[in-house]
N, C-alpha and C positions, 0 to 999 in steps of 0.2 A: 527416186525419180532422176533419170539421166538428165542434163542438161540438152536446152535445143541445140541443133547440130547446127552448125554454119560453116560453109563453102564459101572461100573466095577465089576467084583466076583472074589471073591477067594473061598477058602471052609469054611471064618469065614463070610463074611463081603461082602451085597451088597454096592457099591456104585453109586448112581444116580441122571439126574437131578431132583431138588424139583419139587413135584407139588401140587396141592392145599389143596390135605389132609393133608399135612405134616405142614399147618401151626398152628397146637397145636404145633408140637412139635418145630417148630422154635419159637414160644413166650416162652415156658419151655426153653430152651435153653439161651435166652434172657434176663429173668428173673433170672437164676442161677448166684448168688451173686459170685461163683469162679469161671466160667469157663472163664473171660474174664480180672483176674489181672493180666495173660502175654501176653495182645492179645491186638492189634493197636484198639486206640480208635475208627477208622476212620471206622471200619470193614464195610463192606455192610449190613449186615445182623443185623446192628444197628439203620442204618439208616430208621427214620420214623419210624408209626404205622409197625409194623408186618405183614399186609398186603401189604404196600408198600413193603418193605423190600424184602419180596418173591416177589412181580414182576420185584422188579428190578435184582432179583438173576436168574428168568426167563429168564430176557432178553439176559443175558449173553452169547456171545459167545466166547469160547476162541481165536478164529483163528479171528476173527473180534477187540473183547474189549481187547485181552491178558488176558485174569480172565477167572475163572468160579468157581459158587463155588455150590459142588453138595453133599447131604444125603447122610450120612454113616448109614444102618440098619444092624442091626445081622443076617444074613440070616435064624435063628429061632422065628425072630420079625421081619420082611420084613415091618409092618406098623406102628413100633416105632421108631423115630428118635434119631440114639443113637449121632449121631454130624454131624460136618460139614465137608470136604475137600473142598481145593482151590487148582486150578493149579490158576497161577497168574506170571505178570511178562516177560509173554512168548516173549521170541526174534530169530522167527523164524531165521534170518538171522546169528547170535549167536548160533544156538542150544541149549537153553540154556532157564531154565523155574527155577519157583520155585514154594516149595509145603507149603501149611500151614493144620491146623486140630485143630479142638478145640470140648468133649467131653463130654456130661453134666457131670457132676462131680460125679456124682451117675455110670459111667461107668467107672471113673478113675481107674487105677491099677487093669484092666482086659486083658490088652493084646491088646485091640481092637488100638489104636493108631501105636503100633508097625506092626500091622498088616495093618490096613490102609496104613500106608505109604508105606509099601511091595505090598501091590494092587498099586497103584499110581506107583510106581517105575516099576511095571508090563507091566502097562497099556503104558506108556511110553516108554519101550524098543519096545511092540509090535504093537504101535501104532504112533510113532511119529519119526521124526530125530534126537530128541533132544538128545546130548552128555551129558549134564553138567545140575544136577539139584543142587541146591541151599535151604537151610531154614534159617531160623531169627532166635534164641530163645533169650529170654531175660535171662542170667546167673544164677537166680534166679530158673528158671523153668528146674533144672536138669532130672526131668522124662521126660522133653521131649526130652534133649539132648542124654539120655541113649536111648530113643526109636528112633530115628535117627542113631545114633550108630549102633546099632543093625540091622540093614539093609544098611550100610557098607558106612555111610557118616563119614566124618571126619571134625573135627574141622579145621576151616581156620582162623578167626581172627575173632577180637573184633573189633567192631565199634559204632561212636556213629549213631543214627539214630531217625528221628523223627515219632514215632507213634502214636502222636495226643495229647501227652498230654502237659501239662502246658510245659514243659523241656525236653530236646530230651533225651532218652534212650539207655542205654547201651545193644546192641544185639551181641550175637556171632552167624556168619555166619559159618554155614558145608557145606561141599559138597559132591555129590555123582557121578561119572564119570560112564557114560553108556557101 
């Protein structure tokens, strides 16, 4: 059973679930040496060949798995994958989700992140119950903490947390109240 499909737009940025064309650009993604020094080892879209990978990102439903994790394109490149978004985490009964986003690095420091998340936080008030969204960064990775910012999350604390690697990691949690 495929996972429910979900569409997101704004005026910069579609966001959607993957599908099969899109697995160039989830191995370029995969293969980019920096897009994943602040991103959990454990990510889905790591796991396995690249083919796998995307089915298992297929399969995804969020109201089912809690996750999903869906194509970010530039709405003037609708057939390039410029990254990824994840809702993930989801507690319906909480109201309460978290988002994550990771960008080939060739799209870094264009706006497209801060804007993602502005879709995502969209999408959210118009589509879900959720009160209380939630991100990870890892303290190191300030542009994402500023792009988080910037669409009105607030730093809540530090924590340690384990994301796969040898030694658990120091992440600052934001939050965003709907």
């Amino acid at each position: 059973m495929a996972g429910t499909p979900i569409c997101i737009e704004n005026e910069r940025l579609l966001i959607r679930s993957l599908e099969e064309q899109d697995l160039n650009g989830l191995s370029e993604l995969r293969k980019d040496p920096l897009v994943y020094r602040y991103e959990p080892a454990f990510l889905s879209e790591l796991q396995g060949t690249p083919e796998k990978a995307l089915e298992n990102i297929r399969q995804m439903d969020l109201f089912m798995d809690r996750q999903c994790i869906l194509g970010v394109f530039e709405k003037g490149d609708p057939g390039t994958l410029a990254g990824l978004a994840e809702f993930y985490d989801y507690k319906p009964s909480g109201s309460v989700i978290s988002i994550g986003y990771r960008f080939l690095s060739k799209n870094w420091g264009r706006g497209l992140a801060t804007s993602c998340i502005g879709a995502l936080l969209q999408y959210l008030r118009d589509h879900s119950e959720v009160k209380l969204v939630t991100a990870h960064v890892i303290p190191e990775n300030r542009a994402s903490a500023r792009c988080l910012e910037k669409n009105g999350f607030e730093y809540l604390l530090t924590k340690t947390e384990d994301w796969g690697y040898e030694t658990p990691c120091t992440a600052e949690v934001y939050t965003c109240d709907l």
